[in-house]
N, C-alpha and C positions, 0 to 999 in steps of 0.2 A: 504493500500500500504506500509506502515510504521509501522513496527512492534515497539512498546515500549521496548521491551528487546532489541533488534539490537539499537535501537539508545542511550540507556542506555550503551551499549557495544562501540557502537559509539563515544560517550561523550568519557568515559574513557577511549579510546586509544587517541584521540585528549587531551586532558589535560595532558596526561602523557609521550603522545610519545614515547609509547612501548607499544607492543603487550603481552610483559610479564607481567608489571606492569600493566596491566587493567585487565588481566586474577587474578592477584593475590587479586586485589581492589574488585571485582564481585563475586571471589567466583567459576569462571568455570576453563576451560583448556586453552591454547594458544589457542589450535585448532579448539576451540568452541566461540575464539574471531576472528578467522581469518576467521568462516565461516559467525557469523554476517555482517564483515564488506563486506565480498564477496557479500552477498546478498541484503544487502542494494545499493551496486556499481550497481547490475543487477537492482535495483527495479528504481533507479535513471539512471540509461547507463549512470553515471558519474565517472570516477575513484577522488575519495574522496582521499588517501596518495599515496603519494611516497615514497616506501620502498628500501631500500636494506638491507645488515650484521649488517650495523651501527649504522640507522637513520631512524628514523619515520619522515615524514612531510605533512603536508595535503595540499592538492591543494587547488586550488580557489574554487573550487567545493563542496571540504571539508569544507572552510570556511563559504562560503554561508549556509552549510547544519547544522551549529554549531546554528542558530538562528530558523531554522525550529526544527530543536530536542529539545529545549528546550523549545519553544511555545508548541507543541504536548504532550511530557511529561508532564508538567505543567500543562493541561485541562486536561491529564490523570489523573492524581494523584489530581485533585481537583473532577470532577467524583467520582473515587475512593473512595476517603471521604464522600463525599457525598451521596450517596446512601448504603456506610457501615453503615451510621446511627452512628458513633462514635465521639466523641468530645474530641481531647485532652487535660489534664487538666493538673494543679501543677505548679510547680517550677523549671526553669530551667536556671542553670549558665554556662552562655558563654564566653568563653572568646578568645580574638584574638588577633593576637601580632601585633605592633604596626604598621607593613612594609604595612596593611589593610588600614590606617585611609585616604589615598588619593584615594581609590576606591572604587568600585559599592556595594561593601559586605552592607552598609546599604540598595539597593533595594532587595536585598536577604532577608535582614532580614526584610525589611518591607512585602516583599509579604509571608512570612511567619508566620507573626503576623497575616497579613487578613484571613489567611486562617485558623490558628488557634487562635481565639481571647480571650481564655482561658487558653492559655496558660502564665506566668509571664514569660517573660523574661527578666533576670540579666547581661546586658551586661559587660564586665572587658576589658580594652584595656591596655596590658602590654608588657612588654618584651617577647620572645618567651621563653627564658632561666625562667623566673619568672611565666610564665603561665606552667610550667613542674612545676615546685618546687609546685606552688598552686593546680593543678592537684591530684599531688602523695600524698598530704595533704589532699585529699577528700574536696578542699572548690569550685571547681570547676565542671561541670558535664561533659562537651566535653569544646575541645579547639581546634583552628585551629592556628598552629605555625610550626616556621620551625625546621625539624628534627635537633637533635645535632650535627649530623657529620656523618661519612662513618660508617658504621655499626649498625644504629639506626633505627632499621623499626618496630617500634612502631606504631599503629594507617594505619589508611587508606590514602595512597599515592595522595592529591589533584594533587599536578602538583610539573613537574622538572622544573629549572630552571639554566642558569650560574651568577653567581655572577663578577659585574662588579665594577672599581673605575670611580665616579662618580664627577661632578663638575662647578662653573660657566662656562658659554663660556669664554675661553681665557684662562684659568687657567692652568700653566705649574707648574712641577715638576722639583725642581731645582736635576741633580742627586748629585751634591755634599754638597747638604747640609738633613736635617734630612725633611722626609716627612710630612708637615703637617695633621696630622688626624683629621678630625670631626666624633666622636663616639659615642652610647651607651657606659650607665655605664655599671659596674657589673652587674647581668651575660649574659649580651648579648649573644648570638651567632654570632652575625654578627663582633663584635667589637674580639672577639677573635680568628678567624678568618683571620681578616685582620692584628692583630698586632702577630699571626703565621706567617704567610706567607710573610709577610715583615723581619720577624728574620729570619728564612730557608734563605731566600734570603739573606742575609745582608746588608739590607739596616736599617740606623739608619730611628727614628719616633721622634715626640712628637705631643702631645695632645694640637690640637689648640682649641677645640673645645667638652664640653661633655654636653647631654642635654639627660635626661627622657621620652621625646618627637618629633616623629620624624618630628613635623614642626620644631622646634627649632633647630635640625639636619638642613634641609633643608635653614632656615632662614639664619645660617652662613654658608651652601655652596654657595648659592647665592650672600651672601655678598664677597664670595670669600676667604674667611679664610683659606680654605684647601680643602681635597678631603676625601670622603668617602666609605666605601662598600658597594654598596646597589647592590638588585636583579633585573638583566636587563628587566626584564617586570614590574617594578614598579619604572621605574627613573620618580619622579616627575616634573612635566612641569618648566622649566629653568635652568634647568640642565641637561649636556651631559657629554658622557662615555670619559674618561682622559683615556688618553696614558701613556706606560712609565714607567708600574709596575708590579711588579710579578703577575700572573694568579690566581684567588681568586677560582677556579674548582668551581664546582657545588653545588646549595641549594636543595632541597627537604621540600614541606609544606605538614603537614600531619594534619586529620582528627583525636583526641584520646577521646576517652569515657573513662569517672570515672565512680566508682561502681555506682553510682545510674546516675537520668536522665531520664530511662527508653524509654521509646515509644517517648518524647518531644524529647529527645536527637537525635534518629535516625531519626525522622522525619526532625529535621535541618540540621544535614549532609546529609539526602538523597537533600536536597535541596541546599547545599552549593556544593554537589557534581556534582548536574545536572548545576548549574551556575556557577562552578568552571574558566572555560575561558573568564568571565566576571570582575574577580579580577586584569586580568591584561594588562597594558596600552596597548598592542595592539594584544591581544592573546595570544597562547602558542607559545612557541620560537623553535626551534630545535637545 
């Protein structure tokens, strides 16, 4: 009833919320993701998104249908392996930036390892900006981080997101005095970002808060030190979105393969890619 390519197709228009960018992610046409989705609506007689010019969003229907797609795929592709008679093997370095360490990415990687038990894997949790630099280095094999900015379409398109300031309950922004920031060092992305778009703006800053770590981050937003930039499907449990400051526009997390890696490499982004809407705290956003 449920074709694996349609719901493969499925997946990456829900993670990305665009009918372009799952066409571009797969490899097919727009046209040839707009017929997937067609026929999965007919196989189910449920309309799965809500489209128009602007915006992709998927219904309840669509929601429900994100946790059957990836059970199905997942006995597919463990099948698949298994009666290929293949065993993947070697070495392989992953790395993932830091905005991951409060979500599900380790049940990803554990059902990964069961499935392939021979395979080493090298996990790195850094900066997204330091997981680029270590990439172009060759000390890395694939990375999952967020793109550098508008023009960067490097690697395969995980999911869009908007970028939000983040903070304890109760926590206001004085506007006449200098914003406090809690940030990544050097070379964050997210930290340069925010202290852009606070200069464009002209609003003064300073640095209440800098930490390697994004519990450490989180540790003094909670305490109330300041406010931070973080990606609205990853605002950590006791902290909410602060008012009151310039528009941080949109992140993009992508998928990027180093020269080597091979066959281990593609095997974990096929599989970071089908659990993609599992990374964040409550789905894909519109």
């Amino acid at each position: 009833m449920y074709e694996p390519v349609q719901l493969r197709t499925f997946l990456a228009v829900a993670q990305t919320l665009s009918f372009t960018q799952a066409a571009g992610r797969i490899g097919v046409r727009q046209s040839t993701v707009s017929q997937h989705v067609r026929r999965l609506e007919e196989a189910t007689g449920r309309l799965l998104f809500v489209r128009d010019t602007h915006s992709v969003a998927l219904t309840e229907d669509g929601e429900a249908l994100l946790g059957f797609a990836r059970t199905i795929l997942e006995a597919h592709e463990r099948a698949a392996a298994f009666f290929a008679g293949t065993r993947l093997r070697g070495r392989l370095r992953f790395g993932a930036s830091e905005d991951f360490v409060l979500t599900r990415l380790p049940e990803i990687l554990e059902g990964f390892r069961h499935q392939h038990p021979e395979v080493d894997l090298e996990l790195s949790v850094e900066l997204s900006g330091t997981l680029h630099e270590r990439l172009d280095a060759g000390r890395l094999d694939l990375v999952l981080a967020k793109r550098r900015g508008p023009g960067d379409e490097r690697g395969r398109l995980v999911w869009r997101d908007r970028m939000v300031w983040i903070g304890a309950r109760g926590v206001r922004v004085d506007p006449e005095r200098p914003v406090p920031l809690i940030v990544f060092p050097p070379p964050g992305i997210t930290r340069a970002r925010a202290l852009d778009v606070l200069e464009r703006a002209g609003r003064e800053w300073r640095i209440a808060c800098t930490s390697g770590s994004l519990s450490g981050l989180v540790a003094a937003a909670r305490a109330g030190l300041g406010v931070m930039a973080h990606t609205r499907g990853l605002i950590p449990p006791g902290l909410v979105r602060v008012g009151g400051l310039p528009e941080l526009g949109s992140v993009e997390f992508a998928l990027l393969r180093g020269a080597q890696g091979g066959a281990a490499a593609e095997a974990l982004a096929a599989a970071i890619l089908s659990g993609a809407d599992r990374l964040t705290a409550g789905g894909p956003h519109p």
